[in-house]
C-alpha positions in Angstrom: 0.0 0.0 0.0 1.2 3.6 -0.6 2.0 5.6 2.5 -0.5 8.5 3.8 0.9 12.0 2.6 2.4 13.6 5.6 1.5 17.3 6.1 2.6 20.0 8.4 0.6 23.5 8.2 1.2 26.7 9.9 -1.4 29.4 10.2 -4.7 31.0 11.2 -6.8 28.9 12.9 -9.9 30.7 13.9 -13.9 30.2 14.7 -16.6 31.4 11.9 -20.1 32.4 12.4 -21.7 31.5 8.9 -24.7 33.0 8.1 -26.7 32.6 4.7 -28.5 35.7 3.8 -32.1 36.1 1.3 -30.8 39.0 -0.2 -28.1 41.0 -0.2 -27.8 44.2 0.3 -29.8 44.4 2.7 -32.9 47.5 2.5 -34.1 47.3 5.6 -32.4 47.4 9.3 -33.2 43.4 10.1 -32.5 40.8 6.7 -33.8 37.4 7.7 -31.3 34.7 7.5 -32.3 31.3 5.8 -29.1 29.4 7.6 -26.8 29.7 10.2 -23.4 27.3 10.7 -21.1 27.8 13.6 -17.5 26.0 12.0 -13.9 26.3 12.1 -11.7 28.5 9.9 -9.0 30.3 8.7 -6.7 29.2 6.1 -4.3 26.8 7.3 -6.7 24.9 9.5 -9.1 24.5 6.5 -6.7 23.4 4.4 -5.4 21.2 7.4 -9.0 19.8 7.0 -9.0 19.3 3.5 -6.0 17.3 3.3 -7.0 15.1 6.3 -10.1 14.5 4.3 -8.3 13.4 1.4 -6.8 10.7 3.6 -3.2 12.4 4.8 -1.1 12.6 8.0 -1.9 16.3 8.9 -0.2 18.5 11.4 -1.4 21.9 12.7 0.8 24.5 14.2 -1.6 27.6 15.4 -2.8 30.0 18.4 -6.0 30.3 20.0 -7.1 31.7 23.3 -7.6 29.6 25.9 -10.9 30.1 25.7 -14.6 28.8 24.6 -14.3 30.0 20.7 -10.2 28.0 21.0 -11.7 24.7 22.9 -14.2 24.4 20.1 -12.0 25.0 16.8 -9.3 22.5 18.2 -12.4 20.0 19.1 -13.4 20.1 15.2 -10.0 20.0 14.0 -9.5 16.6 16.2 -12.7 15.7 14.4 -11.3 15.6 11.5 -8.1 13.6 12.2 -6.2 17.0 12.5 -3.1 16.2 15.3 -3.1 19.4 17.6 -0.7 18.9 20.0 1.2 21.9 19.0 -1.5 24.4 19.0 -0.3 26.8 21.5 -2.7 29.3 24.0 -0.7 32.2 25.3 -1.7 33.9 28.5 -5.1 35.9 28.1 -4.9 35.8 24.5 -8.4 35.5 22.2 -9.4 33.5 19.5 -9.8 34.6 15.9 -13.6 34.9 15.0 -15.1 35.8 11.9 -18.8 36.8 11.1 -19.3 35.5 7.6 -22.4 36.6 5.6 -23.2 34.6 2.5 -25.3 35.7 -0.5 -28.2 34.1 -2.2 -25.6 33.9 -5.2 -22.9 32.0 -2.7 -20.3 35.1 -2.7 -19.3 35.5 0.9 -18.5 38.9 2.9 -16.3 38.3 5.8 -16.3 40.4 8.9 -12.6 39.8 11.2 -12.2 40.3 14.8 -8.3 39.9 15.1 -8.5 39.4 18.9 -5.9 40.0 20.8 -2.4 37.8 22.7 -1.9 35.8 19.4 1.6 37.1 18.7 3.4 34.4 17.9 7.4 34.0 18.6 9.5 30.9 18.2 10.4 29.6 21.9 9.9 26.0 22.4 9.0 25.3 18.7 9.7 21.4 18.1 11.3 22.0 14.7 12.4 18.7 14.9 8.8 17.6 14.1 8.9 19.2 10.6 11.1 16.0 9.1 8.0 14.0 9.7 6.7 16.1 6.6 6.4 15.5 3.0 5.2 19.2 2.6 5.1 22.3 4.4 1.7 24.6 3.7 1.9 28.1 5.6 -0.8 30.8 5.2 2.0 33.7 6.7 -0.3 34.5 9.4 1.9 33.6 12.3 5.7 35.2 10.9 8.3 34.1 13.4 6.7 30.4 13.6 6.1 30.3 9.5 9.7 31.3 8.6 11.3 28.8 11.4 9.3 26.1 9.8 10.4 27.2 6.2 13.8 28.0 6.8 13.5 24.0 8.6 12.0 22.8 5.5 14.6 24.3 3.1 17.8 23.0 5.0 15.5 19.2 4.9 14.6 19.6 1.0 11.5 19.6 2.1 8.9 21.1 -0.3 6.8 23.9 0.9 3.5 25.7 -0.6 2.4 29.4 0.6 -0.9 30.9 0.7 -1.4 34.5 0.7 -4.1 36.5 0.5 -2.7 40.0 0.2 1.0 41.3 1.0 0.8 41.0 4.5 4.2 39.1 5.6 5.0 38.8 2.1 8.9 38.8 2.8 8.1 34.7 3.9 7.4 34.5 -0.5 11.0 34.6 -0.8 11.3 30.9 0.8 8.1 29.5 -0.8 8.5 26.7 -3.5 4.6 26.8 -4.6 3.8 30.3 -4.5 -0.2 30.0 -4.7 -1.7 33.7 -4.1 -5.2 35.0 -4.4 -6.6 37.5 -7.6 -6.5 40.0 -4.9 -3.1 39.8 -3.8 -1.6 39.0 -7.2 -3.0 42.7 -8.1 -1.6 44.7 -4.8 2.1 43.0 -6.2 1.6 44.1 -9.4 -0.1 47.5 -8.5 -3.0 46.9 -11.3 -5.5 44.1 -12.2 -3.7 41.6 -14.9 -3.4 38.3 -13.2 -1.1 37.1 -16.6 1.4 39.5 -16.4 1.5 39.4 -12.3 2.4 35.9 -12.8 6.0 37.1 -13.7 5.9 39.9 -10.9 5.3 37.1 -8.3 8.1 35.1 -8.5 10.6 35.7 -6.3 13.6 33.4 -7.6 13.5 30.8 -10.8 12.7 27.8 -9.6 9.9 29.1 -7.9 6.6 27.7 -9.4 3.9 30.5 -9.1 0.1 30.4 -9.8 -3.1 32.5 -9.1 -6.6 31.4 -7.8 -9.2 33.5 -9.7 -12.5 32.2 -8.0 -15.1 31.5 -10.7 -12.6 32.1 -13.7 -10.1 29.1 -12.3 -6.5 28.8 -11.8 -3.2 30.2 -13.9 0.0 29.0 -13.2 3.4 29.3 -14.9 5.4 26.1 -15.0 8.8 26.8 -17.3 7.9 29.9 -19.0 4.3 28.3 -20.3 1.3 30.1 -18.8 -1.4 27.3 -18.0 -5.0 28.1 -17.3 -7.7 25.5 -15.3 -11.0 26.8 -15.9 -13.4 26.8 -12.6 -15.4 23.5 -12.7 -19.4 23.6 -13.2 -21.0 23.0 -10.0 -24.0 24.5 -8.2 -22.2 27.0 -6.2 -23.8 27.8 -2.7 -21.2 29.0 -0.5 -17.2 30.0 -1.8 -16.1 30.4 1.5 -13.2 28.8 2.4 -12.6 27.9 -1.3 -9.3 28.7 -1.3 -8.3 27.1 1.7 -9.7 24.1 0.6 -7.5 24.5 -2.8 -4.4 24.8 -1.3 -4.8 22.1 1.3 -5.7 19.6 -1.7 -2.2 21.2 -3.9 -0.6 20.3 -1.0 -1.8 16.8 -1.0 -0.4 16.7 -4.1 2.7 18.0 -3.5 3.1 15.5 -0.9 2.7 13.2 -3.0 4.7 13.5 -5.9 2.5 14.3 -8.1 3.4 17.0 -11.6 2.0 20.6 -11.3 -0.9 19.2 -13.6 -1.8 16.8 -11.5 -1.7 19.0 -8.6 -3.9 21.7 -10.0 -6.5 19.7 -11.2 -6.9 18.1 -8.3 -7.1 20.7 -5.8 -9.5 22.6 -8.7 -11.8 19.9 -8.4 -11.8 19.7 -4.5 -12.6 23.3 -4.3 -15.3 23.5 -6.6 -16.8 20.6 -4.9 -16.8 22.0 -1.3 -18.9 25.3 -3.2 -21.9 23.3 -3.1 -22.4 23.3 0.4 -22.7 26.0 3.0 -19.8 26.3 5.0 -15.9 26.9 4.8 -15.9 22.8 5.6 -19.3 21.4 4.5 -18.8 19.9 1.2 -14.9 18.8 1.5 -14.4 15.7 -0.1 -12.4 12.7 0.0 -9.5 11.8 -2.3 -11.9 8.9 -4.5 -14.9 11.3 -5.1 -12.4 13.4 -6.6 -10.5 11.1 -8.8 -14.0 9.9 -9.9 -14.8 13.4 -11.2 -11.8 13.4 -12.6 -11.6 10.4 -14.5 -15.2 11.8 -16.1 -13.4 14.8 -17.4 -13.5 14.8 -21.5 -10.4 14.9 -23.6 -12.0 18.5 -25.0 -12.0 19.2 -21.1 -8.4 18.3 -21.0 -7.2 20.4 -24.2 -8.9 23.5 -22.7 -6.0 23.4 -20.0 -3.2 24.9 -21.8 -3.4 29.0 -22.3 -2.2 29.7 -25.6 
């Protein structure tokens, strides 16, 4: 039997209140909600999930509070088959929460409460733990612990994929092997909206692989001076949130396992669109044979559309 995929991530790990909206925006002072979910979130724990769901070895390193909103993230994540031993809970420090509202159309509006105590700083950290990994997922939330872990990773040839949202932190691109950013951070590096030509401003050395998540237009990525494109897959989309947590936590499965940059981005294109059809940053994740299945239904005019001429 082929070994599990062993994952480490590092990042947010927070509590969302999810609710689903009947119209948005709202015209009067009270808008009725048709569905309410109280889940875990943030971007590394997500795509902690999703690659537990897929059937890997997964490894968190996070903060929360050590309080009510903390107690029930980490119970979820445990839920999942997430190992949390190294979640840490500083002294007095809160929990991320998020108020998510989601639209009748499945776009998502997210509402932060950064806490407070969640400063993270690299005493104690069991770095000897990271050559259990095959690859290293950070989201650059928690700096000192994410560039420890990466700086680790490099010196053990261990590959490592980053997630960022926007520029904040973005000195940790520098050590990133999968540099996987959102539209909206792809355009504050670029200092304009043209995800093609950002591809080029993104990468920070030349091995470095570099691709863009573009929500309902799909995924770019350059691989040895070719652009690629992915188009979004067709599902009934309820809820995006979490979307792109969920895509880099299945690219990371792939990472981990070998697999080409294809491969990769197919895959974790296909797990993303398939956790759309449920409300949720969670609901929806599937496992690994559900998304080979779709896969394997994919047409060979599908297949051709890949390639960005």
């Amino acid at each position: 039997m082929t070994p599990k995929p062993r994952l480490l991530m590092v990042g947010l790990s927070c509590l969302d209140h999810i609710w689903q909206v009947e119209r948005f925006p709202p015209t009067q002072s009270r808008t009725p909600a048709t569905a309410y979910r109280l889940q875990g979130g943030g971007p590394a724990a997500t795509a902690a999930v999703t690659a537990a769901k897929l059937g890997a070895e997964v490894e968190l390193w996070t903060i929360h509070g050590a309080d009510a909103a903390g107690d029930a993230a980490k119970a979820e994540l445990e839920s999942f088959g997430v190992d949390c031993s190294q979640i840490r809970t500083p002294l007095n420090a809160e929990t991320f929460v998020s108020a998510i509202l989601v639209t009748p159309e499945g776009e998502r509006y997210i509402f932060p409460y950064y806490s407070k105590g969640l400063m993270d700083n690299t005493e104690g950290l069991e770095l000897s733990r990271v050559n259990k990994a095959d690859c290293v997922l950070v989201d650059a939330r928690h700096p000192p612990m994410s560039e420890a872990v990466l700086h680790e990773a490099k010196r053990l040839g261990i590959p490592t994929v980053g997630d960022f949202s926007n520029m904040r932190n973005w000195q940790l691109a520098q050590y990133i092997d999968y540099l996987i950013v959102s539209e909206e951070c792809a355009a504050e590096v670029l200092g304009r909206q043209d995800p093609e030509v950002a591809l080029t401003a993104l990468r920070q050395f030349d091995e470095q692989f570099v691709g863009i998540t573009l929500g309902e237009q799909g995924f770019i990525y350059d691989h040895q001076g070719q652009m690629w494109h992915i188009p979004a897959f067709n599902v009934k989309v309820v809820d995006t949130t979490g979307a792109g947590d969920v895509f880099h936590g299945a690219y990371a499965y792939g990472v981990a396992s070998a697999w080409s940059v294809e491969r990769c981005g197919l895959f974790a294109s296909v797990t993303a669109a398939l956790k759309c059809s449920q409300l949720g940053g969670r609901a929806g994740i599937p496992g690994a044979s559900e998304v080979n299945e779709l896969l394997l239904e994919m047409s060979a005019k599908e297949m051709e559309e890949m390639e960005w001429m």
